[in-house]
C-alpha positions in Angstrom: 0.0 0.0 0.0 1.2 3.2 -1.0 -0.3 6.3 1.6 0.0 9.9 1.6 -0.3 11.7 4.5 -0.8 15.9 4.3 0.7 16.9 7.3 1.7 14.1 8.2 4.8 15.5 10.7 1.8 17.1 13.0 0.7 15.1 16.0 -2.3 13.1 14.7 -0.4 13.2 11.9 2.8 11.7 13.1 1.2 8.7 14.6 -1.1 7.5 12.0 2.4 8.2 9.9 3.6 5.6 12.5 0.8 3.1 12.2 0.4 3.1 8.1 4.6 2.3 8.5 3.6 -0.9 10.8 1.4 -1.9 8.7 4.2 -2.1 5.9 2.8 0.9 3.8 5.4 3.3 1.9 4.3 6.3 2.8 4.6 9.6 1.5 4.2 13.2 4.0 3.1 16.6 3.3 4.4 18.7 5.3 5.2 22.4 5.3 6.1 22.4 9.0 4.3 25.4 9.5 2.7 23.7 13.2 4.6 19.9 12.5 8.1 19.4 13.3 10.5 16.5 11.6 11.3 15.6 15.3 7.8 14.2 15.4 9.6 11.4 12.7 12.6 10.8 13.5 12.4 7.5 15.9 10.8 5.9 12.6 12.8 3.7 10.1 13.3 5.6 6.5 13.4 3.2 4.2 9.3 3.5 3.6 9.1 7.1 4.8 9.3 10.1 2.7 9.3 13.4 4.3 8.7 16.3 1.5 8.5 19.9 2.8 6.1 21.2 1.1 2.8 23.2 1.5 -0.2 21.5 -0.2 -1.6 25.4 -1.2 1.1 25.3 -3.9 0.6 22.9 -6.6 1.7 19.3 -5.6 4.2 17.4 -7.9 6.4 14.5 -7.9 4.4 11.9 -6.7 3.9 9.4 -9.3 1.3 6.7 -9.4 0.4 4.3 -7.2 -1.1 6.1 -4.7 -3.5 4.0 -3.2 -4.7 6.1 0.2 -4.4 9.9 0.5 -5.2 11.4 4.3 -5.1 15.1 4.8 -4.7 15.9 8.1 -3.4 19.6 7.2 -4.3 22.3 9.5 -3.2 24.8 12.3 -5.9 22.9 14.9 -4.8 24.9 18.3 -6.4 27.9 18.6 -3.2 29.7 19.4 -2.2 28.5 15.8 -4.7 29.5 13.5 -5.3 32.8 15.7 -1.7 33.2 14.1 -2.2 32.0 10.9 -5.6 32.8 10.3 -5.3 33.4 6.2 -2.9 30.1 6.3 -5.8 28.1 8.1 -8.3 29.5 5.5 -6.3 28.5 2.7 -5.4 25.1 3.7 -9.1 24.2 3.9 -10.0 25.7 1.1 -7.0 25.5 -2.1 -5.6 22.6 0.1 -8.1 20.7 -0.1 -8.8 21.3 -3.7 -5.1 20.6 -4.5 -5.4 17.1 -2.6 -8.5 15.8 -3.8 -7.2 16.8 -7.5 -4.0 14.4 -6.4 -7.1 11.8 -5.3 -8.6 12.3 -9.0 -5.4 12.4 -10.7 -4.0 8.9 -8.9 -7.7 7.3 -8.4 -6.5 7.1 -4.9 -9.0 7.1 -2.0 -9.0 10.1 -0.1 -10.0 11.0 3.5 -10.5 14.3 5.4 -9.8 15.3 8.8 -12.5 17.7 10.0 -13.3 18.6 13.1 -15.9 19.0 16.1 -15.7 22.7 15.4 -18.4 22.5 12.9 -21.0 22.4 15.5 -19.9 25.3 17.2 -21.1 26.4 20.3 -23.5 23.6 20.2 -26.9 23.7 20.7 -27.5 20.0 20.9 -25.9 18.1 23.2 -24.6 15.3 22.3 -23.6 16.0 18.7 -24.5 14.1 15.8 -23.4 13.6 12.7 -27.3 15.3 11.4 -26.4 18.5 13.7 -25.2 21.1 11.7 -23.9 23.6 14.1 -23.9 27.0 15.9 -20.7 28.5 14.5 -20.3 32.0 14.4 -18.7 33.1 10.8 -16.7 36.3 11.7 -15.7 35.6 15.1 -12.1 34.8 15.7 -12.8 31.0 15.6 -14.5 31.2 12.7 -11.3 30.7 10.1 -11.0 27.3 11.5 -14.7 26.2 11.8 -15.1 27.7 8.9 -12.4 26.6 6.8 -13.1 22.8 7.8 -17.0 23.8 7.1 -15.9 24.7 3.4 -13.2 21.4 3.2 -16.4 19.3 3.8 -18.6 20.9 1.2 -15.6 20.4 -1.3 -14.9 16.6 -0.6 -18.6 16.0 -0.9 -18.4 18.2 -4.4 -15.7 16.3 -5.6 -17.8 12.8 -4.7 -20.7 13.7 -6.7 -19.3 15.8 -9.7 -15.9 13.6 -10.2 -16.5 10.4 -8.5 -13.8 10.7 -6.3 -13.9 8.1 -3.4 -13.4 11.1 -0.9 -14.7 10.1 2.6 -15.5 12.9 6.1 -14.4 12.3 9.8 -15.4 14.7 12.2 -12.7 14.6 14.9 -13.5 15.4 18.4 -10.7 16.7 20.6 -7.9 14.3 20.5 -4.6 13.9 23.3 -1.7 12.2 23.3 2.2 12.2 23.5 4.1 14.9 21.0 1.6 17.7 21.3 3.5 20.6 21.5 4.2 22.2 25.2 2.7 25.2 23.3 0.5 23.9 21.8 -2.1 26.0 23.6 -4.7 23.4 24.4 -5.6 22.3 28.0 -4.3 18.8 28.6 -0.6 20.0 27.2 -0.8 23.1 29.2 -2.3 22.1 31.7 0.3 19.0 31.9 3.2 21.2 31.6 2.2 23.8 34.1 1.8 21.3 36.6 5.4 19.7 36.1 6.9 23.2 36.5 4.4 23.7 39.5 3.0 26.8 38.1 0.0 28.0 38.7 -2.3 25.4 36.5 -4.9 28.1 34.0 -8.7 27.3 34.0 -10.4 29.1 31.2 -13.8 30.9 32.5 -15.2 28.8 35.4 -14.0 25.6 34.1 -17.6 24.4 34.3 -17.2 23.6 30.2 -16.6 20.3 29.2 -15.2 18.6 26.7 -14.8 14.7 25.7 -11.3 13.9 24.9 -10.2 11.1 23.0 -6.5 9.3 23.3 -4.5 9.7 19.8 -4.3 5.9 19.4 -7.7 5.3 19.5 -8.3 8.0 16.6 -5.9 6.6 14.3 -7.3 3.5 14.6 -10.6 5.5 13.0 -9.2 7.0 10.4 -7.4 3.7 9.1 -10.9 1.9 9.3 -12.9 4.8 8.1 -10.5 4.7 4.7 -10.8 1.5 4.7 -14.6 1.2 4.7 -17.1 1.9 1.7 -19.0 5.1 4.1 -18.7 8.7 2.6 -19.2 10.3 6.1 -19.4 12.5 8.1 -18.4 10.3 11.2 -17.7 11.5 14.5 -14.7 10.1 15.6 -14.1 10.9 19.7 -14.3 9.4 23.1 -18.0 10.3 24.7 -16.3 10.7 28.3 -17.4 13.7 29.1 -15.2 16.1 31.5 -15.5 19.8 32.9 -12.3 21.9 32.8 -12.0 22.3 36.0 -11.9 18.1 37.0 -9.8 17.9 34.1 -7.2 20.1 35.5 -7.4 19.1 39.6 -7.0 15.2 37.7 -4.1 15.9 35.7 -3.0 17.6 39.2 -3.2 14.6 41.1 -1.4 12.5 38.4 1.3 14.2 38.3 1.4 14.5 42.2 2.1 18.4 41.9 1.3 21.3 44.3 0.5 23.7 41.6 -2.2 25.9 42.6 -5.6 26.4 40.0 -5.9 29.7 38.5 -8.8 31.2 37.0 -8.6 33.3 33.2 -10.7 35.2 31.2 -12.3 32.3 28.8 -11.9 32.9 25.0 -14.7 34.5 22.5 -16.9 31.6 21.0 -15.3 28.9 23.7 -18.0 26.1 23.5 -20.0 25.4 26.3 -19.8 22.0 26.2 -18.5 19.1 23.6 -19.1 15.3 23.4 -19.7 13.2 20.4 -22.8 10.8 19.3 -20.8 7.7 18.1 -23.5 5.3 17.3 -22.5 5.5 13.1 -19.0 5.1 13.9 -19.9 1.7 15.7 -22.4 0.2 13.8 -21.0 1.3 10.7 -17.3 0.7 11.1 -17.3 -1.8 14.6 -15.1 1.2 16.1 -15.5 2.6 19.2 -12.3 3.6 21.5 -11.0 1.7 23.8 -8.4 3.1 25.8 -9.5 5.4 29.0 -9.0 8.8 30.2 -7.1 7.6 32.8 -5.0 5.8 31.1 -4.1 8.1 28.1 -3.6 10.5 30.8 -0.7 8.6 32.7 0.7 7.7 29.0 0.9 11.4 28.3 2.2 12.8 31.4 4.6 9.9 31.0 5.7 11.2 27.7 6.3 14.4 28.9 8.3 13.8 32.1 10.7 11.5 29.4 10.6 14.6 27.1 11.9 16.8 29.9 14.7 14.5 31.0 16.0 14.3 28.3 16.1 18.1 27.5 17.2 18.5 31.0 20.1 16.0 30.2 21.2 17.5 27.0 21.6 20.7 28.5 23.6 19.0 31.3 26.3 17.4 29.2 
């Protein structure tokens, strides 16, 4: 099997790069390392991998036939990345896309995209699914990454009907795992970091919002099904464990055994209220559900990151 994978040195990215290798696929990345970093593949053997730094907005050449599978995974998906990069997350949703799913028509490859919760907004159903079509505010600062996924989906299902693309839509709910970025800007990596430094540990609003949170092996396991299967999509792909802020942050406290104190900060414009996925399609029609807790992702993560920082710590030491 022969798989691309558009940003493919990101974190979701980098690990389902790491599964399609296991599998025994050659795999191709597209990567313009804009939010991914190569260190994200470097503990994986070469002589399948090909790393190309290149941004899928500009047109995309070399890659000869086969290509059998095509993910993109491309986006800025922290808020504190595509609040800086807001015309780069627009673009990337929109002439990305269109650039990938031409390399889907050109190859005959199949072809799935990574969108997002963020379609439903600020929902106002709770649980979402898949039939929900969202509360998203179009000019607010969120908006270029609801938005741009929004468009994405529209253009995948265009390309399915007008050019027969087999072009397929997952609808992933927040996702955590080792190699997300310290700033990254999203609670468990900040959250996680701030209590190993024992600083104070930052609790948007209240902390009375919740959010469902999924662990990264359990997604890429989805995806790899999803492309496998004959479904079009949308499918919610997410863990419906549902957790305030607040317990989040006094948990990832106590796992870490740290002191640090929890501090309350202004919440950001269009935060959602609240975020957990209907996953009844993704079971009955692809047999997937996740399987690996909270709890556990949690003490795989912070164990990630306590390894991380020992070995920065010893670098600097030598």
């Amino acid at each position: 099997m022969r798989s691309v994978v558009a940003g493919g040195a990101g974190f979701v990215g980098s690990h389902l790069v790491e599964a399609l290798l296991r599998r025994g696929d050659e795999v191709i990345v597209l990567d313009n390392l804009s939010t991914g970093s190569p260190a994200n593949l470097a503990h994986l053997p070469t002589a399948r991998l090909t790393v190309l730094h290149v941004d899928i907005c500009d047109e995309i050449s070399g890659i000869d036939n086969p290509v059998d599978e095509i993910y993109n995974l491309a986006a800025p998906a922290s808020p504190s990345d595509y609040l800086r990069l807001p015309l780069e997350t627009l673009r990337v949703g929109s002439v990305g896309v269109v650039n990938t799913l031409e390399l889907a028509r050109a190859t005959g490859a199949r072809y799935l995209y990574s969108s997002t919760s963020e379609v439903y907004g600020d929902p106002l159903v709770h649980p979402q699914p898949e039939s929900y079509f969202g509360n998203v505010n179009p000019i607010g600062p969120r908006s270029v990454y609801d938005e741009s996924k929004r468009f994405g989906e529209a253009t995948v299902t265009a390309y399915r009907h007008t050019h027969g693309v087999d072009a397929k839509i997952v609808r992933v709910f927040n996702t955590f795992g080792p190699r997300m970025r310290v700033d990254d800007g999203r609670a468990i990596p900040n959250f996680i970091d701030q209590a190993l430094r024992g600083a104070p540990i930052t609790v948007s609003g209240d902390g009375s919002q919740t959010r469902s949170i999924c662990y990264v092996d359990d997604l890429v396991n989805g995806l790899i099904v999803m492309m496998a299967s004959d479904i079009d999509g949308p499918v919610n792909l997410g863990n419906p464990e549902e957790f305030s802020m607040l317990d989040l942050a006094r948990w990832i406290r106590r796992l870490t055994d740290s002191s640090s104190p929890i501090e309350f900060i202004e919440r950001p414009v269009d935060d959602p209220e609240m975020r957990r996925p209907v996953i009844d399609l993704a079971y009955e029609l692809l047999g997937w559900r996740p399987t690996t807790t909270a709890e556990v992702g949690l003490k795989q993560t912070i164990g990630a990151a306590v390894a991380e920082r020992e070995t920065l710590r010893s670098a600097f030491s030598t």
